[in-house]
C-alpha positions as a Markdown table, in Angstrom:
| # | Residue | x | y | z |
|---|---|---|---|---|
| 1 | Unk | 16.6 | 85.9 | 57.2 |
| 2 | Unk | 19.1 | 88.1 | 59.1 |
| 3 | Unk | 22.7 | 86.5 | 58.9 |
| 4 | Unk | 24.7 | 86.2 | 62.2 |
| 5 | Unk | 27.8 | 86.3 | 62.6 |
| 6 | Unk | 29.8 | 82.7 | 63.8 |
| 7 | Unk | 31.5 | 82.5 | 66.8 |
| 8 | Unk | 34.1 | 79.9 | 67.3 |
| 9 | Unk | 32.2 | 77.2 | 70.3 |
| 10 | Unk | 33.5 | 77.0 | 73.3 |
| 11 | Unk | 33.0 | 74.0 | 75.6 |
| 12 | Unk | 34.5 | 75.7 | 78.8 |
| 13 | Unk | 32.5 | 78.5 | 80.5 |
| 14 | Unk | 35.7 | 80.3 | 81.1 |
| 15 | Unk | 33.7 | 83.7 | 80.4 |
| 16 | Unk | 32.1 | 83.2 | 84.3 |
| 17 | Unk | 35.5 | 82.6 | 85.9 |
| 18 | Unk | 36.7 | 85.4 | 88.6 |
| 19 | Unk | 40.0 | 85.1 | 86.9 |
| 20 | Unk | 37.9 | 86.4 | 83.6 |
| 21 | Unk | 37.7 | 90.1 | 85.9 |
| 22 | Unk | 40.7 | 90.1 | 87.3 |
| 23 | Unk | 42.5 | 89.5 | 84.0 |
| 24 | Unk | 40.8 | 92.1 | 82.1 |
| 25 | Unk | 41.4 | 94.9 | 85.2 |
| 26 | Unk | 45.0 | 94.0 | 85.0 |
| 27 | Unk | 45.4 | 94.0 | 81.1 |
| 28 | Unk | 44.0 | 97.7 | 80.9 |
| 29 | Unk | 46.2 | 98.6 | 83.8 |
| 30 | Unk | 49.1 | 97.4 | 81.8 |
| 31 | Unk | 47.8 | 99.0 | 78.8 |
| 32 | Unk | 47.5 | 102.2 | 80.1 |
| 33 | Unk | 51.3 | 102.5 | 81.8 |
| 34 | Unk | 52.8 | 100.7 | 78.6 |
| 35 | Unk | 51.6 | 103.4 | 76.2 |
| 36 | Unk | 52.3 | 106.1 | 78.8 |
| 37 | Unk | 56.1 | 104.9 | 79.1 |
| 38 | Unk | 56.3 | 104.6 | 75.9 |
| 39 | Unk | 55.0 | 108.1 | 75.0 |
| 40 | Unk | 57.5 | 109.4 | 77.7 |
| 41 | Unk | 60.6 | 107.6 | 76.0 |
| 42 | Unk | 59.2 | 109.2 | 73.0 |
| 43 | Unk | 59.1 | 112.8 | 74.2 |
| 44 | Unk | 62.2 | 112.4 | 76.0 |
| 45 | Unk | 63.9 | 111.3 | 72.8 |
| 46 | Unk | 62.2 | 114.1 | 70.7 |
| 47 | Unk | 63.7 | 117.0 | 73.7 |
| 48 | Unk | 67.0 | 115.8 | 73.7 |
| 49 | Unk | 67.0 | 115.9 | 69.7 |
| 50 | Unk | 65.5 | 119.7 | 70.0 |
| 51 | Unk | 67.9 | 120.7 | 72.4 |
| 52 | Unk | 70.8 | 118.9 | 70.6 |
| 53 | Unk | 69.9 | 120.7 | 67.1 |
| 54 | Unk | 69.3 | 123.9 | 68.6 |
| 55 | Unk | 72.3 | 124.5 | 71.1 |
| 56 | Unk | 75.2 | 122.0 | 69.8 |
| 57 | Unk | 78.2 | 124.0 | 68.3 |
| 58 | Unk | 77.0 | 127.2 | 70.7 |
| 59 | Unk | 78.8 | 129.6 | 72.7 |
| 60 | Unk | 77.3 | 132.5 | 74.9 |
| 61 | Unk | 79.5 | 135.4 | 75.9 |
| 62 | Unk | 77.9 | 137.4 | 79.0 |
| 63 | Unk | 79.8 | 141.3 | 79.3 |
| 64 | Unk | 78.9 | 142.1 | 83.1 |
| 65 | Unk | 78.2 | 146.0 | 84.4 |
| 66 | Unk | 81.1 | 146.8 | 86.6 |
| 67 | Unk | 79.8 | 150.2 | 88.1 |
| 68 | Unk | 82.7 | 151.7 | 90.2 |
| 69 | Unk | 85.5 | 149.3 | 88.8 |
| 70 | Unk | 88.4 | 150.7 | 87.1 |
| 71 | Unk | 87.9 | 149.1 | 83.7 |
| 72 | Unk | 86.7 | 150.5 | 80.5 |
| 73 | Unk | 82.5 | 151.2 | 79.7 |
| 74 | Unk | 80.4 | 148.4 | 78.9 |
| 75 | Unk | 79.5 | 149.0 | 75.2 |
| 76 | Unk | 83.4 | 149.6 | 74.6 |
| 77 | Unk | 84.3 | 146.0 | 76.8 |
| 78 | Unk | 81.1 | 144.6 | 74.6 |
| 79 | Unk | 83.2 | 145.6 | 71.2 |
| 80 | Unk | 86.1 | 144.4 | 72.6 |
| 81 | Unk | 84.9 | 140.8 | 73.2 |
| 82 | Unk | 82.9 | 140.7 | 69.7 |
| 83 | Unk | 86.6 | 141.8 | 68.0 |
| 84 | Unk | 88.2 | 138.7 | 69.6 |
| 85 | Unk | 85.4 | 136.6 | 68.9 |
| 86 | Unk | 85.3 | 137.1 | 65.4 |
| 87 | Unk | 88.9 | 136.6 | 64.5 |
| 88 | Unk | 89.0 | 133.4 | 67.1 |
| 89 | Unk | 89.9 | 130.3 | 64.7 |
| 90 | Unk | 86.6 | 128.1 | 64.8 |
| 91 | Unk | 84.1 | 131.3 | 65.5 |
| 92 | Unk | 81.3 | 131.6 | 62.4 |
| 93 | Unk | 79.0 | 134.5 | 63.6 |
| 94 | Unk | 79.0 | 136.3 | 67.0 |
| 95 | Unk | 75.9 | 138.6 | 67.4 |
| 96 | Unk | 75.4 | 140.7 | 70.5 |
| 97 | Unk | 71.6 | 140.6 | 71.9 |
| 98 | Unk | 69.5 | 143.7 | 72.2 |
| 99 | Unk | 67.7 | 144.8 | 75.2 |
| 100 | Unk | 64.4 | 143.6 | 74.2 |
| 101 | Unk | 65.8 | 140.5 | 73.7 |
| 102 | Unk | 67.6 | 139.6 | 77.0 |
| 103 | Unk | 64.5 | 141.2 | 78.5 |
| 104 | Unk | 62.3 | 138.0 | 76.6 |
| 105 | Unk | 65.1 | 135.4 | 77.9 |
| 106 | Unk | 64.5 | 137.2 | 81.4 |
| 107 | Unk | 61.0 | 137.9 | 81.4 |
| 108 | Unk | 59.5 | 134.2 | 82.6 |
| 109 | Unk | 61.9 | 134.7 | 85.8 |
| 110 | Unk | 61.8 | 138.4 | 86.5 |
| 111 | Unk | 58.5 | 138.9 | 84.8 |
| 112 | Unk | 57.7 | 142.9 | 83.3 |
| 113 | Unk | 60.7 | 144.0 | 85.4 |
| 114 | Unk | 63.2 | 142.6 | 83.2 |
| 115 | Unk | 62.7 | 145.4 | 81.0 |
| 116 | Unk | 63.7 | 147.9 | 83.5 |
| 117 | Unk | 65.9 | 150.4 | 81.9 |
| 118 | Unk | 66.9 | 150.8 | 85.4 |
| 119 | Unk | 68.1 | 147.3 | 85.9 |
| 120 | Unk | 71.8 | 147.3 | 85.6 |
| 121 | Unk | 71.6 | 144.3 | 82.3 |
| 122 | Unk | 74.5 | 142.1 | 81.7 |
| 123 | Unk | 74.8 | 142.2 | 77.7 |
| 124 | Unk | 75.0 | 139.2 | 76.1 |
| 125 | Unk | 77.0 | 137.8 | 72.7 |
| 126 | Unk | 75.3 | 134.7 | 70.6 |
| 127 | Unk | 78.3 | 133.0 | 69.3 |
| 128 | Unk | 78.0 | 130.4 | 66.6 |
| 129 | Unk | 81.1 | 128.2 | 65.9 |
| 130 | Unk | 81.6 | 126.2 | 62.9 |
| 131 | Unk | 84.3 | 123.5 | 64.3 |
| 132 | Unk | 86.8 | 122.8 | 67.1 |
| 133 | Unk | 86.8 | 125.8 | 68.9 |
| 134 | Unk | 89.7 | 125.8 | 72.0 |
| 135 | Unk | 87.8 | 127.4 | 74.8 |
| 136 | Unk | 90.1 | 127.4 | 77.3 |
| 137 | Unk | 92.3 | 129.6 | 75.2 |
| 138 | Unk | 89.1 | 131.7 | 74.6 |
| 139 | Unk | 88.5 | 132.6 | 77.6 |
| 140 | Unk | 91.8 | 133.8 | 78.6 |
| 141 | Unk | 92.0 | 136.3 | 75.5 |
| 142 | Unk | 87.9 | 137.6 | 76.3 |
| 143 | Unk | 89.5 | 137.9 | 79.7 |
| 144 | Unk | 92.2 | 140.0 | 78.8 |
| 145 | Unk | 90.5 | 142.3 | 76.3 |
| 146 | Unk | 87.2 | 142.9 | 78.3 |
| 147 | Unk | 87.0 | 142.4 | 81.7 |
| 148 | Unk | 83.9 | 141.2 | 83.4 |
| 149 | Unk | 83.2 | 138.6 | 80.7 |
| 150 | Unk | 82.2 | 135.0 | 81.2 |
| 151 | Unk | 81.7 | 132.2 | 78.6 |
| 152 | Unk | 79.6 | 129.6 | 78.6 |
| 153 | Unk | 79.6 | 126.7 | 76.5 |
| 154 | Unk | 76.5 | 124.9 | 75.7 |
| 155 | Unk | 78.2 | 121.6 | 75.2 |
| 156 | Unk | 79.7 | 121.1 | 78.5 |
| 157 | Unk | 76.1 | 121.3 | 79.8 |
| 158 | Unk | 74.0 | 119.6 | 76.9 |
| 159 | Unk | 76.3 | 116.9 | 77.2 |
| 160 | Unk | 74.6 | 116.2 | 81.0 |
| 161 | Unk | 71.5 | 116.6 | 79.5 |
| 162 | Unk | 71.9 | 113.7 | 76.7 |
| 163 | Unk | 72.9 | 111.5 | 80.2 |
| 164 | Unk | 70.1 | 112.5 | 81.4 |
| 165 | Unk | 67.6 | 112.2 | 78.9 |
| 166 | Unk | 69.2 | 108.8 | 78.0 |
| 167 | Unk | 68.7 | 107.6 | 81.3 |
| 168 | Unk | 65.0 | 108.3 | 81.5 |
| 169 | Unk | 64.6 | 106.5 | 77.8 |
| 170 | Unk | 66.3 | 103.5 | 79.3 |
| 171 | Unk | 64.3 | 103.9 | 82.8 |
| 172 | Unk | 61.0 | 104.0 | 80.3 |
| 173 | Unk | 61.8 | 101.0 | 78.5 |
| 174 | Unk | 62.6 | 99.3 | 81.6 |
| 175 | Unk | 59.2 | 100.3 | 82.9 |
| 176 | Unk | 58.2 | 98.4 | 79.5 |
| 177 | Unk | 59.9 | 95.2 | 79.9 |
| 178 | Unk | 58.3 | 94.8 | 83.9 |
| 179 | Unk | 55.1 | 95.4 | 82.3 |
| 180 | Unk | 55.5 | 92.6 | 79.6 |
| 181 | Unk | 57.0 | 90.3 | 82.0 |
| 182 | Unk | 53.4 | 91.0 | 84.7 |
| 183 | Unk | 51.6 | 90.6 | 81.8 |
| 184 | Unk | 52.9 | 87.3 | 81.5 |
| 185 | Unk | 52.8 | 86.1 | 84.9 |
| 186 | Unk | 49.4 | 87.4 | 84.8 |
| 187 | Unk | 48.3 | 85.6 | 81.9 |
| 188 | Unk | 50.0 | 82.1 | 83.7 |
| 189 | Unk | 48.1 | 82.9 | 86.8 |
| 190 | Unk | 44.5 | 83.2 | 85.1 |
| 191 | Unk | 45.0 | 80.2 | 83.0 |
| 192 | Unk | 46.3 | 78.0 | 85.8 |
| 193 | Unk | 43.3 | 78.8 | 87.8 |
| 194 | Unk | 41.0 | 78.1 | 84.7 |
| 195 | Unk | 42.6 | 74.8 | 84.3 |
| 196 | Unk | 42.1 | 74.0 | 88.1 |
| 197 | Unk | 38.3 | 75.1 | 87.9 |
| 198 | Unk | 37.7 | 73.1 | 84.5 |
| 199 | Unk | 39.7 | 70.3 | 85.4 |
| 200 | Unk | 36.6 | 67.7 | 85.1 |
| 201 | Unk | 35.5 | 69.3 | 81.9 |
| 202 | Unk | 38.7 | 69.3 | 80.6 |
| 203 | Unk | 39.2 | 65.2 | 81.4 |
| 204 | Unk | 35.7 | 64.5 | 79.9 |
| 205 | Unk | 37.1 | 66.3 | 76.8 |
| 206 | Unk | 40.0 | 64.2 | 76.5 |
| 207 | Unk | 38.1 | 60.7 | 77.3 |
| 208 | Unk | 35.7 | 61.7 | 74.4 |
| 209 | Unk | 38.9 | 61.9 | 72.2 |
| 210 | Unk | 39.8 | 66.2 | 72.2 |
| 211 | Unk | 43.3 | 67.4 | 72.1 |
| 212 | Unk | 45.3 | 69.3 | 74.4 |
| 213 | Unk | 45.6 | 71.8 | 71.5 |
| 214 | Unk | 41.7 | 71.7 | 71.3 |
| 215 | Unk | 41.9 | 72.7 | 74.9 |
| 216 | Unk | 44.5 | 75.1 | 74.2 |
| 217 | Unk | 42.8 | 77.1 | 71.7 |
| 218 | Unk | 39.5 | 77.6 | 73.8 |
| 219 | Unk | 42.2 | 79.5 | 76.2 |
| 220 | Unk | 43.6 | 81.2 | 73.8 |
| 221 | Unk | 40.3 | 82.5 | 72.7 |
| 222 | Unk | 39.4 | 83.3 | 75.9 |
| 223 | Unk | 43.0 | 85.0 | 77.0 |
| 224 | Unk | 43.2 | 87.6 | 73.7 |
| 225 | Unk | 39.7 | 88.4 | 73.8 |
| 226 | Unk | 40.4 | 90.1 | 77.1 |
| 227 | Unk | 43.4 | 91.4 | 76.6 |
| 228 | Unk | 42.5 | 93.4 | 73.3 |
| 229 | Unk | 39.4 | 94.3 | 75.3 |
| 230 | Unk | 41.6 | 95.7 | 78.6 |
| 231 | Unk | 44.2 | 96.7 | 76.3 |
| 232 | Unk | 42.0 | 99.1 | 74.6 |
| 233 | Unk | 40.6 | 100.5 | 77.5 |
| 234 | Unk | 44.0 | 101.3 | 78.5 |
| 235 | Unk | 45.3 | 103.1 | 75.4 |
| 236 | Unk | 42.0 | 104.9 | 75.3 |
| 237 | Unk | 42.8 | 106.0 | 79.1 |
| 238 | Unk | 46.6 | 107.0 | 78.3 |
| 239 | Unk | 45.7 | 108.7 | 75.0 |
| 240 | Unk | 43.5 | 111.1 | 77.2 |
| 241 | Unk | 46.0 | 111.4 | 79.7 |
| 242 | Unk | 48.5 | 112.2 | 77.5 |
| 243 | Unk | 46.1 | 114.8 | 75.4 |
| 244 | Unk | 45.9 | 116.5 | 79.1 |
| 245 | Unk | 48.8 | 116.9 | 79.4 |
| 246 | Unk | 49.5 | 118.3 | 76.1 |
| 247 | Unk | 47.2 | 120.5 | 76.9 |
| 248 | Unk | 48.6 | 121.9 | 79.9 |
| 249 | Unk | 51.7 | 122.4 | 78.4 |
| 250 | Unk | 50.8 | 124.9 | 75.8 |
| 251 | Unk | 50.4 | 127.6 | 79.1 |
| 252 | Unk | 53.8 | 126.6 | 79.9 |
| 253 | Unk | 56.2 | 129.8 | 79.1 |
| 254 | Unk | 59.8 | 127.8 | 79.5 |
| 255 | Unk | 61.3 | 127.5 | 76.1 |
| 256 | Unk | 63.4 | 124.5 | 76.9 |
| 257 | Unk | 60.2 | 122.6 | 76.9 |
| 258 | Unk | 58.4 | 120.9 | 74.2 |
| 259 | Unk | 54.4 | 121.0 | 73.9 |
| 260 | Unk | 54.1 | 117.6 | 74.5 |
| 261 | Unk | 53.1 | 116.2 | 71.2 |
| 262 | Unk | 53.5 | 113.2 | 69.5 |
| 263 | Unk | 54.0 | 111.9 | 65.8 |
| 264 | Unk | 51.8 | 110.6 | 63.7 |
| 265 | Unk | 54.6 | 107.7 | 63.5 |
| 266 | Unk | 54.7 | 107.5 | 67.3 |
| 267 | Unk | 50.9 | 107.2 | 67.5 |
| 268 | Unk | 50.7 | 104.2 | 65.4 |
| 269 | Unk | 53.4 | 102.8 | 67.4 |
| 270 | Unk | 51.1 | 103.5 | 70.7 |
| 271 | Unk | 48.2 | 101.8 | 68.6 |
| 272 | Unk | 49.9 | 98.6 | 68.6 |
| 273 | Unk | 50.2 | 98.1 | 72.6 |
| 274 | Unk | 46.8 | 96.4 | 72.9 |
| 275 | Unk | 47.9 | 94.1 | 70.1 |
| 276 | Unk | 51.3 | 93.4 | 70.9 |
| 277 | Unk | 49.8 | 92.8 | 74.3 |
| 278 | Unk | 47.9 | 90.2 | 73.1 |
| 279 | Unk | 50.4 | 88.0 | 71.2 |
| 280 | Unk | 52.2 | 88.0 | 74.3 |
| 281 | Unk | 49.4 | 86.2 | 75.9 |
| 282 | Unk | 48.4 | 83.9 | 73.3 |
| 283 | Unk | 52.0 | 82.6 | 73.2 |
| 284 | Unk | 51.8 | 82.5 | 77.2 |
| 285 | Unk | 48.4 | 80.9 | 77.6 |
| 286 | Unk | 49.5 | 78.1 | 74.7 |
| 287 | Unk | 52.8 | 77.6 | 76.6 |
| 288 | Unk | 51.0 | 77.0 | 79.8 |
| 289 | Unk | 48.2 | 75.0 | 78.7 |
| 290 | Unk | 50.2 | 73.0 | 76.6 |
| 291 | Unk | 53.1 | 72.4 | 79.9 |
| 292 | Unk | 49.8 | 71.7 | 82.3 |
| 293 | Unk | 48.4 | 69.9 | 80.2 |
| 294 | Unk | 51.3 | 66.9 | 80.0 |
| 295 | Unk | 51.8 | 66.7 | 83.6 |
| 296 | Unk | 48.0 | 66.0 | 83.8 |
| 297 | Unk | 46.8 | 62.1 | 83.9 |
């Protein structure tokens, strides 16, 4: 004989109530924006760490052309400015870029003409610096010693991005907490409405001697079935999303950009929406039965 498995009985047909429909619908919506916010505050936090490794501690030092202007040729003003920057207190390594590799930076704005040898090229100086370096000071010596140059320190302008990217992780997670609080407003709403519906079968229980946590238990059932039912649909419907979108960004040519991909770490932290989802209801829909249930005769 073929076992089956046991279901816990239920004594209220809370599966046929419209509130059943509406719950579920809402709990995969919810699902499905939680995990995407979450992802975003994720590959928000993973850009701003790239950028932060990759350009902190950086200078760039751009030697103009200056065709027609009394000042010396631009290879000699390009030795000139790597002379200063090397005995600069603070410089490590400065390393001027070839052609072909200005044309690369270039080539995603200016396309195959960036490699022009008619275009009249800035040339530009990676500088490295291994502590305090006092660019003020800097400038006014590349200034003096090579006319037509320009600094540009990466910090000034990484520091706006870290703002920024900060923002958008605290935007996210404030996307997160809105979610978690309709989730439980939601979850109030459908059990409020199954109480009203099942209030005779709910007194006939209590007259043949059940307990409001008797009661409160069939809800509870009832409530986390649907949310780790919606909440599933919901991750499943992000995690394609956000696999499109991964997608599309491997055509994407900007190298300030990540691909888009997440952790194995920060997938299993996506994995546990639908679940944390549901312990938020279960403590919800045992709060609210529990409170409805003692103002009831």
């Amino acid at each position: 004989m073929a076992l089956r498995p046991v279901r816990p009985r239920s004594d209220l047909p809370l599966a046929v109530d419209p509130s059943s429909r509406f719950l579920g619908w809402i709990t995969t919506l919810m699902a499905f924006l939680a995990v995407l916010a979450l992802a975003g505050a994720m590959l928000v936090s993973d850009l701003a760490q790239r950028w932060d490794s990759g350009l902190a501690g950086g200078l760039t030092v751009q030697v103009a052309p200056m065709p027609g202007a009394p000042v010396a040729p631009l290879d000699e003003r390009v030795e000139a400015a790597v002379t200063v920057l090397r005995s600069f207190p603070g410089i490590r390594s400065a390393n001027v870029l070839g052609g072909g590799e200005i044309a690369r930076l270039l080539e995603p704005w200016l396309g195959t003409g960036a490699s022009d040898p008619l275009l009249p090229m800035p040339r530009l100086i990676d500088v490295a610096a291994d502590g305090a370096v006092d660019v003020a000071a800097l400038r006014l010596r590349l200034a003096s010693a090579a006319p037509g140059t320009t600094l540009d320190d990466h910090a000034v302008w990484l520091a706006d991005l870290r703002s920024f990217a900060g923002a958008l992780r605290l935007a996210a997670l404030g996307v997160v907490l809105l979610i978690g609080a309709a989730a439980v407003m939601t979850v109030v709403f459908a059990v409020r409405t199954g109480l009203a519906i099942h209030r005779p079968v709910v007194e006939l229980l209590h007259l043949m001697g059940a307990t409001d946590r008797y009661v409160s238990r069939q809800f509870e059932r009832h409530v986390v079935s649907l949310c780790l039912r919606g909440g599933t649909i919901g991750l499943l419907l992000a995690g394609g999303t956000l696999f499109g979108l991964y997608r599309a960004s491997q055509g994407l040519r900007a190298s300030l950009l990540s691909d888009l991909s997440l952790q194995p770490w920060q997938w299993a932290v996506l994995l546990l929406v639908p679940g944390m989802l549901a312990l938020l209801a279960l403590a919800t829909a045992r709060w609210t039965v529990l409170r409805t249930l003692e103002s009831m005769p």
